[in-house]
N, C-alpha and C positions, 0 to 999 in steps of 0.2 A: 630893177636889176635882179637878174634870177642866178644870182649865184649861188652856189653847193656846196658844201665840202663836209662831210661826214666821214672819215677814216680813225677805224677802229683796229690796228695794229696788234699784233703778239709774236717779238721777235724771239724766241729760248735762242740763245747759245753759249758752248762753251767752247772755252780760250783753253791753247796747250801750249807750252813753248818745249823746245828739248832739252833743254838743261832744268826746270822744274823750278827756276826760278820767280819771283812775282816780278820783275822787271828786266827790259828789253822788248824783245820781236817774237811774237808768238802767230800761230794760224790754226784755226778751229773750223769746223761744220758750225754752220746754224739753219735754223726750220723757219719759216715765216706762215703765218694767218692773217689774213686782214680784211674787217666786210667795207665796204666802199658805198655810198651813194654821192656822185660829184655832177657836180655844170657847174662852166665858166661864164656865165651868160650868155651863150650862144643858142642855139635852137634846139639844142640833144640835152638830156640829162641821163648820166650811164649807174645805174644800182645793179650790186651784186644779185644772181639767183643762187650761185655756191660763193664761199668768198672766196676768194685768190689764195692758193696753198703752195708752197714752192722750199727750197732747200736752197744753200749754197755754199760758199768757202769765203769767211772772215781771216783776213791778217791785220796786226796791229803791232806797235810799239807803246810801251806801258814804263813811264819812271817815276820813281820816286816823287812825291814831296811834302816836305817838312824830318826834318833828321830820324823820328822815331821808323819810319817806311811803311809804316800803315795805311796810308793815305798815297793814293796813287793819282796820277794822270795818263790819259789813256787816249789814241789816236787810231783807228779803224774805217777800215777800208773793206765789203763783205762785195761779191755778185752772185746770181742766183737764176734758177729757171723757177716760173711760177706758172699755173696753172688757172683759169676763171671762167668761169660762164656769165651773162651781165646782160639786161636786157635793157636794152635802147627807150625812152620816152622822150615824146614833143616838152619842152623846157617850158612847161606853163602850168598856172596851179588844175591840178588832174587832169593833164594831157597823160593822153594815147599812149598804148606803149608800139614802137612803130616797128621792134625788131628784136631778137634776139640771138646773141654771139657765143662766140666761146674763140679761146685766144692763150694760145702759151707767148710768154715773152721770157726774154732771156738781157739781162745787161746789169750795171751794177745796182744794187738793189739797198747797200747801207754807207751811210759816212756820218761819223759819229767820233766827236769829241767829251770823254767821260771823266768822270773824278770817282773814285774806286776806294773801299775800304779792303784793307785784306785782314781775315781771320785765322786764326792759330788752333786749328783743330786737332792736332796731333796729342795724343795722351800724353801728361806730365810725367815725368820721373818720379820713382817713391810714392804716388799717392796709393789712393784705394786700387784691389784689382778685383 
């Protein structure tokens, strides 16, 4: 069986909602990177020559849990346009490389169920300035 799966992912994004609160419905930009060498056992096996770079627009809903509200749960939905170049090999150990692509896709690109800390950066009252 010649199956593959090597996916090396770097999703950055940041979350905004309009009220500036840490819970509810928010939608943000996020960037994607990712190098890829995959086969499913079939006769191709497709590796990155650039790895896939791409952008898109994340929304999610985010609430509470446990009474302190530090501790979040979090539900996101992102899609994106990505960008690859990826050259084609025969699916066998040092096969051929029999081709080489290049390929924008477009569709949804995250879904993600998360558990979230929130942090209190804001400067204290009365301390040092």
């Amino acid at each position: 069986d010649n199956t593959i799966l090597r996916h090396h992912p770097h999703p950055p994004e940041k979350s905004a909602d309009p009220k500036s609160s840490a819970h509810g419905w928010w939608v943000g930009p996020h960037l994607g990177v990712a190098w890829f060498d995959v086969a499913f056992g079939g006769s191709r096996r497709y590796q990155d020559t650039r790895p896939a770079m791409g952008a898109g627009i994340s929304a999610g809903w985010r609430r509470p849990l446990g009474r302190s509200g530090r501790w979040t749960l979090e539900v996101s939905l992102g899609a994106g346009v990505y960008s690859t170049k990826y050259d084609v090999f025969a699916n066998h150990c040092d096969g051929p490389r029999l081709e080489s692509r290049s390929r924008v896709w477009a569709g949804i690109d995250r879904v993600a169920v998360s558990i979230g800390r929130i942090f209190d950066l804001s400067p204290k009252k009365g301390g040092r300035r």
